[in-house]
C-alpha positions in Angstrom: 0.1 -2.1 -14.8 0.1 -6.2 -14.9 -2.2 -8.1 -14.8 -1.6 -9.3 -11.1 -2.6 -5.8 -9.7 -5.6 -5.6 -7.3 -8.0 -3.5 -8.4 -10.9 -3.3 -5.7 -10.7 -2.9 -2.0 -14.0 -4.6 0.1 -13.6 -4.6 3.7 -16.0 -7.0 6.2 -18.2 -4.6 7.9 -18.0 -7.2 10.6 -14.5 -8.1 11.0 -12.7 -7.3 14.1 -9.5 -5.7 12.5 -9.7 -1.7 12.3 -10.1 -0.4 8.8 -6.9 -0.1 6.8 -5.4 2.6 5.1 -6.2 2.2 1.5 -3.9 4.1 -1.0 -4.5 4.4 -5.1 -2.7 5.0 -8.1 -3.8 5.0 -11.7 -1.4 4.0 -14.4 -2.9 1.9 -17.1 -5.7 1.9 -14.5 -6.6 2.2 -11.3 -4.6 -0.1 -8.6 -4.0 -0.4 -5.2 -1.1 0.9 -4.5 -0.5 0.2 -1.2 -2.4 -0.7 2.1 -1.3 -0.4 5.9 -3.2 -2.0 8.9 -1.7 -1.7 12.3 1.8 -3.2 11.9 1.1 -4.5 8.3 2.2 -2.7 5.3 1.9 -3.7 1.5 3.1 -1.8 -1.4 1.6 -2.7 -5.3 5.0 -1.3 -6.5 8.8 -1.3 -6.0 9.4 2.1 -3.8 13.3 1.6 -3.6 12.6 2.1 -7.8 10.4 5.0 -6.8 13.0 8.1 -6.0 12.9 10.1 -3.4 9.5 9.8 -2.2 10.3 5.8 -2.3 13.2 6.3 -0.2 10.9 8.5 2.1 8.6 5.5 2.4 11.2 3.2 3.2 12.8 5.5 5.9 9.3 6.0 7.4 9.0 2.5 7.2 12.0 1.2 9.1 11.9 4.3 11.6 8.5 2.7 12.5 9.8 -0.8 13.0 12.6 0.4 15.2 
């Protein structure tokens, strides 16, 4: 893990956005890995690196953009 990984998750209780999808992996510590809200999605990591479960995610990914 670097040193730019984010390594809490606080939502505002009062916000008008629906509460993302929060997902967590621990190596070297625990990070986010990745987060989805609505039509945004982040990753903490590089999933084309990632095998087949990264190619998985970027198939999901693009099936859900088309």
């Amino acid at each position: 893990m670097h040193s730019f990984a984010a390594q809490n998750w606080e939502e505002d209780s009062h916000s008008p956005l629906k509460k993302a999808k929060v997902s967590w992996s621990n190596y070297g510590g625990k990070f986010i890995a990745a987060v989805e809200n609505g039509p945004l999605s982040a990753t903490q990591f590089h999933p084309e690196k990632s095998g087949d479960a990264g190619a998985k995610l970027i198939e999901n990914w693009i099936a859900k953009c088309a």
